[in-house]
N, C-alpha and C positions, 0 to 999 in steps of 0.2 A: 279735855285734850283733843287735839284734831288729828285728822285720820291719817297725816305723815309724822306724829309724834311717836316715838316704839315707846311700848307702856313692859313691863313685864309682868306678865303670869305665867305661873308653876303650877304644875300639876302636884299636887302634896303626897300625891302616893308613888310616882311613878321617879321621881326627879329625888327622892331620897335616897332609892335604889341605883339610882346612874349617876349620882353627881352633876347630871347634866340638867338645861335648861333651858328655853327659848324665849328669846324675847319679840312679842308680838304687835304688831302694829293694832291700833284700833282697830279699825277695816275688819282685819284679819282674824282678831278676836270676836267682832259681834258676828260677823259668816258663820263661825263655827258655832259657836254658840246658839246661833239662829237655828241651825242645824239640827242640833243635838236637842230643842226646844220643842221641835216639832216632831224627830223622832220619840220627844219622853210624850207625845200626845198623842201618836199614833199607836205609841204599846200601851197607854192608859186605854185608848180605845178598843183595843183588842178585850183588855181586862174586863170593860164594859161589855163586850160581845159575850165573853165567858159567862160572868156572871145575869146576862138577858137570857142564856142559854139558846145563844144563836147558832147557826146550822154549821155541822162541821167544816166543810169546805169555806163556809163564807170567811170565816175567822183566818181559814188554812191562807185562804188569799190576802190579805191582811197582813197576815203576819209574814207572807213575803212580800207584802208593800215597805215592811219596818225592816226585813233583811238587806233590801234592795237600796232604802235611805240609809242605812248604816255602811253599808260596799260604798255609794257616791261619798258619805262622809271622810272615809277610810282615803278612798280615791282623790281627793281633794286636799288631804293635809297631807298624805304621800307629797302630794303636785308641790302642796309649800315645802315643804321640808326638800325636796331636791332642788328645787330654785333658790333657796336660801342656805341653810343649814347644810346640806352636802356641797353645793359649789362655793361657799365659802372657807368649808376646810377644804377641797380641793387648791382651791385660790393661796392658802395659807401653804401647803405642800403636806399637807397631814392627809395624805391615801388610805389611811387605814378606815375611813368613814363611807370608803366604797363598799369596804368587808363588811360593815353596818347594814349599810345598804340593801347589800345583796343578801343579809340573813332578814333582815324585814320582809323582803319581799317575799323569800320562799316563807318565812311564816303567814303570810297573807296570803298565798295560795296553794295554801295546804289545803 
């Protein structure tokens, strides 16, 4: 598939509870996934630090390098989902995905 084909992937745990779903461009799906790739190898690295019985701060920093890659990941699929998915149910007239919205957010900066 080429990268202006929308492919769909689901989330299997999240999208059974909401009924909802998104359909993602290539592009858009290997970004994220690229993402979350290098996050799952930054906390395997930590786990290595644990188990070498590296120094506590070393680790401490670290593991807010893998806090900090998961806030940009957060930060970036926020970004797609209001360019896509809220302005298009705006565009439709369905407002009630501002209420979405605005409860994402406050649980993202709690």
């Amino acid at each position: 598939m080429d990268d202006n084909q929308n492919s769909e992937y689901m989330c299997p745990h999240c999208c059974e509870n909401s009924g909802k779903h998104k359909d993602r461009t290539d592009k858009e799906f290997k970004d994220l996934m690229n993402r979350l790739k290098r996050i799952e190898g930054q906390v395997r690295g930590v786990e290595g630090m644990l188990e070498d019985g590296a120094y506590c701060t070393d680790i401490i920093i670290q593991v807010q390098a893998v806090t900090s890659a998961l806030d940009s990941f957060s930060r970036v699929l926020l970004d797609n989902h209001i360019r896509s998915c809220v302005a298009d149910n705006i565009r439709q007239g369905n407002d009630e995905i501002i209420d979405e919205l605005i409860t994402t957010i406050r649980k993202m900066t709690k």
